[in-house]
C-alpha positions in Angstrom: 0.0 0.0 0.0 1.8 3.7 -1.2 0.7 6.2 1.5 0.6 10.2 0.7 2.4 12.3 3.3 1.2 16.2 2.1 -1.2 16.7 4.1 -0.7 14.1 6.7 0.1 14.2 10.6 3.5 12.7 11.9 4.7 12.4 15.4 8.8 12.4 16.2 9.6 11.5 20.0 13.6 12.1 20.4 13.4 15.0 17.8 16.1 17.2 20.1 18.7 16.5 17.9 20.2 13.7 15.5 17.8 11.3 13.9 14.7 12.5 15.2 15.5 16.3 14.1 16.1 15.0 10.9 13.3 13.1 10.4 11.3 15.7 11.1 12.7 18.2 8.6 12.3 15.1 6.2 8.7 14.6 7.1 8.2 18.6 7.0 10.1 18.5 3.3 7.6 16.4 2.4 4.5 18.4 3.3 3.3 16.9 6.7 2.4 18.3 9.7 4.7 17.7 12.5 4.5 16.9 16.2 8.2 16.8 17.9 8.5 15.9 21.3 11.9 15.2 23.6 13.0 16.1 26.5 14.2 19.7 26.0 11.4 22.3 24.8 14.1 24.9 23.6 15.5 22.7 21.3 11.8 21.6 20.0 10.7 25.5 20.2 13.8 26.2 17.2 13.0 23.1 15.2 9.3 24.4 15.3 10.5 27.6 14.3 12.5 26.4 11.8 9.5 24.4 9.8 7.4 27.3 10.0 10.0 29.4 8.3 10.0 27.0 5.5 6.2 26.8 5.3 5.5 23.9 7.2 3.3 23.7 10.1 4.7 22.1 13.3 4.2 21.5 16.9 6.6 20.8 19.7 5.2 19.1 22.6 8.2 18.6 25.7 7.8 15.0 26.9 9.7 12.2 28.6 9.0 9.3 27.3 9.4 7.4 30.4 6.6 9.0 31.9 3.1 7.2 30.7 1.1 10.2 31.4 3.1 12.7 29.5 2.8 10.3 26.7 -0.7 10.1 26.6 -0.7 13.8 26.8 1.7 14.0 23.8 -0.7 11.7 21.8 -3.8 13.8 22.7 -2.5 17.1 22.4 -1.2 15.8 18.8 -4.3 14.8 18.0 -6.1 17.2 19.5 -4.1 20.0 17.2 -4.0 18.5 13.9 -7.0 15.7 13.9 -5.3 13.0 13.0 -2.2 10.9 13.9 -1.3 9.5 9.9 2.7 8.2 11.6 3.9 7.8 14.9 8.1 7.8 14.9 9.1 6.4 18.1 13.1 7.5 17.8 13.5 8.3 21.5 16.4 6.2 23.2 20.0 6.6 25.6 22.8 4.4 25.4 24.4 2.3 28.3 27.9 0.6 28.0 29.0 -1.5 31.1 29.9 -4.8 32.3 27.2 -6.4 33.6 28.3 -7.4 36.9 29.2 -3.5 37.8 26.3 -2.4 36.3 23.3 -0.9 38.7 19.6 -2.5 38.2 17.9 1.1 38.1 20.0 2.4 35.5 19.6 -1.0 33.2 15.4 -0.4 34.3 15.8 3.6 33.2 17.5 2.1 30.0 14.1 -0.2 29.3 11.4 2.7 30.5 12.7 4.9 27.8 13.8 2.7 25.0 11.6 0.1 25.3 8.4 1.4 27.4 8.2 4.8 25.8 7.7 3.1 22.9 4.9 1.1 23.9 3.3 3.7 25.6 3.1 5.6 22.8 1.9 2.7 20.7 -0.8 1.8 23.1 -2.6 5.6 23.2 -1.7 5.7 19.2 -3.3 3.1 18.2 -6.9 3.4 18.7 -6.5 6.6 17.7 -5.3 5.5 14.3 -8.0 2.4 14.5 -10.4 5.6 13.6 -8.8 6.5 10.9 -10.3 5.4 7.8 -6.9 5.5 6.3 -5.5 3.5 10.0 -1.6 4.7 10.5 1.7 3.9 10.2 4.3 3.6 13.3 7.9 3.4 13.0 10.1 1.7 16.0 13.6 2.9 15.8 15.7 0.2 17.1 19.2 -0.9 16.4 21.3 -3.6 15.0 22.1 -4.2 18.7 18.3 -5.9 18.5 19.5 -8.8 16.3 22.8 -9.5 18.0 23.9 -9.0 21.1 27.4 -7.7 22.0 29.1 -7.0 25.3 28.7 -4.3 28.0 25.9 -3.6 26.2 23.2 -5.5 27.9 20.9 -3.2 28.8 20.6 -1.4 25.7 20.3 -5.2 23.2 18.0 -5.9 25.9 15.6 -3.1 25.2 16.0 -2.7 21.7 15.5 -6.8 21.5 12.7 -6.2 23.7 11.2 -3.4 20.7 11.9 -5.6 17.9 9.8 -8.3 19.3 7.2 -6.1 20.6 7.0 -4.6 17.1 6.4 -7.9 15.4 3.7 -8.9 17.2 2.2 -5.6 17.0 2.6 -5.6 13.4 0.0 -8.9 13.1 -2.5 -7.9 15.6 -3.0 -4.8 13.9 -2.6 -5.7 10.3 -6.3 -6.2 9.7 -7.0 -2.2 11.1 -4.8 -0.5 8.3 -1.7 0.3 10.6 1.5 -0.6 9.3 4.6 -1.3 12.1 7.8 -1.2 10.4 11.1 -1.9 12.9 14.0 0.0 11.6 17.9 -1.7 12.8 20.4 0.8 12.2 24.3 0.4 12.9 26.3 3.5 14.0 24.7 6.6 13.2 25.8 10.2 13.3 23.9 11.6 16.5 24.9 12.6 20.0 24.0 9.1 21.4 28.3 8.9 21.6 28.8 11.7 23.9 25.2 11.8 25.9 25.6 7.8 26.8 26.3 6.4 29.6 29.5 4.9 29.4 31.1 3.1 32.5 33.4 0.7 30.5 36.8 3.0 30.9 37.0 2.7 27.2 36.4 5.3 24.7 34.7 4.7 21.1 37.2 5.6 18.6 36.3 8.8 16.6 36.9 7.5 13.5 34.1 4.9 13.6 32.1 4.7 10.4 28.7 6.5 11.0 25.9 6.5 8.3 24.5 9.9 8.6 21.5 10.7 10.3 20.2 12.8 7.3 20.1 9.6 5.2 18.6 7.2 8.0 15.9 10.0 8.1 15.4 10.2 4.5 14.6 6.0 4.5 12.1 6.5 7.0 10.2 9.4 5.3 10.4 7.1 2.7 9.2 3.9 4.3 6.2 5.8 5.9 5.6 6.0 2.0 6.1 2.5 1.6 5.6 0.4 4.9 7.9 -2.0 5.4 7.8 -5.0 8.0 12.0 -4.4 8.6 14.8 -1.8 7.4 18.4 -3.1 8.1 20.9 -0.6 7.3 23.3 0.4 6.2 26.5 -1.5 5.4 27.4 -2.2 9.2 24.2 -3.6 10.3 23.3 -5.8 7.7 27.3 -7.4 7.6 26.6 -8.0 11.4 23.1 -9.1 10.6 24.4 -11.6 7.6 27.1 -12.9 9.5 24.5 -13.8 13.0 22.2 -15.5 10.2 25.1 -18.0 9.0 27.3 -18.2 12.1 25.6 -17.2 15.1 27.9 -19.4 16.7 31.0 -17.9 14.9 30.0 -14.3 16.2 30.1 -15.8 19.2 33.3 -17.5 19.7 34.9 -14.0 18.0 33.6 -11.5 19.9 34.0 -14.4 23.0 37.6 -14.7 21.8 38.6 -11.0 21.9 36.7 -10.0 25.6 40.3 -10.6 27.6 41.9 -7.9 24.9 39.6 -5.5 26.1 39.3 -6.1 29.7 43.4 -5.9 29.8 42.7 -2.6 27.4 40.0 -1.6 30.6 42.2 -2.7 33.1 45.4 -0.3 32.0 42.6 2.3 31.0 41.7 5.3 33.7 38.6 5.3 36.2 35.5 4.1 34.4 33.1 7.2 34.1 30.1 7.0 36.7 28.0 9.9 36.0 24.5 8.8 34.5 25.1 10.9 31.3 21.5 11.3 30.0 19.5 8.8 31.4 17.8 11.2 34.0 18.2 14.2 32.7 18.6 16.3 29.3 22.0 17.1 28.7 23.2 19.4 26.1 23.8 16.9 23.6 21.1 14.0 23.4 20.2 11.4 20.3 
């Protein structure tokens, strides 16, 4: 089914910055109406402000997405505004690097209630909202090639973002038959904030020279999947060598990435102190996905 966007409603949770802001520009480009919500209104205000100047229409709506409540308000208020709810983007997410058995339980939970929960909350008010529609919807999970194979330190995140992908496939059925379309996008490394605003307690640093696909691009195959609903996106060239290679050799990717753990926890050892702070997971900082 080809779905029109001029004219349409779309809703962007993480659109601060990064793939969210982008995606809204995209959807803007495009001719839809726009609803941004994250974490920090000034942010939302300028991207508003810059939409309008280009003609668009747009609405920015400050929510965490760990919060139920202010996601049912988000939802409402969207709806409310425009009429209608045609796309739902749910981009919103933090990062979390650490070894399992030094990381704390509430900041692997805060990791879930946003990735994970936000998601579904927003899925859960959306959708009988878009069971009205004659036209139904189309919602967009954002989760990461982290949700088809696991790595280390990185348990909390694969955990939520397996947790999405599976949510999003059963969603996908259930809903089928009322004209809403659930499509999970699996990025690899992508050029947004998520590097400096993550948690990172591992005493290792990513290197800055690590391939990213840029965020602009990932945005523009959204826009263009909300055109063209697909069950899955894997890309780009990362992500779908990772995803190939845990298809044919799951056990392979094991024993490898098994293989090369004491490297880096002699490389953590010699490192300095591991970072504690909680980066973003609480609070906005200046930089966030």
């Amino acid at each position: 089914m080809i779905r029109k966007l001029r004219g349409t409603t779309v809703l962007v949770t993480g659109a601060t910055s990064g793939i969210g802001r982008e995606t809204a520009l995209q959807f803007a480009k495009a001719g839809a109406q726009v609803v941004v919500a994250g974490r920090r209104n000034e942010r939302l205000k300028t991207l508003v402000a810059e939409i309008e100047a280009k003609g668009g229409k747009g609405l920015a709506v400050a929510t965490d997405v760990a919060e139920q409540k202010q996601v049912e308000k988000l939802i409402a208020k969207a709806a409310d505004h425009f009429g209608a709810i045609d796309t739902l983007v749910n981009n919103a997410g933090v990062g979390l690097a650490a070894r399992f058995d030094e990381l704390a339980l509430e900041d692997f939970r805060r990791v879930m209630e946003i990735n994970f929960w936000g998601a579904v909350y927003a899925c859960k008010a959306v959708v009988p909202v878009m069971k009205r529609q004659k036209s139904g919807g189309v919602i967009i999970n954002v989760s990461s090639i982290l949700g088809k194979r696991g790595v280390p330190y990185e348990t909390a995140y694969c955990a939520s973002k397996f947790a999405l992908a599976g949510f999003s496939e059963a969603l996908r059925t259930e809903v089928m038959a009322d004209k809403i379309d659930v499509t999970t996008i699996f990025p690899g490394a992508v050029e947004t904030e998520i590097f400096e605003t993550s948690v990172n307690q591992t005493g290792l640093q990513i290197p800055g020279l690590l391939p990213k696909f840029p965020a602009r691009e990932l945005a523009r195959i959204i826009v263009q999947n909300a055109r063209f609903p697909q069950p899955e996106v894997v890309m780009a060239m990362d992500a779908m060598a990772i995803n190939f290679f845990n298809i044919v050799a799951p056990g392979l990717m094991d024993y490898a990435m098994g293989l090369g753990l004491p490297f880096v926890e002699a490389m953590r050892k010699g490192a300095s102190k591991p970072k504690t702070g909680s980066g973003n997971l609480y609070q906005s900082k200046d930089k966030e996905k």
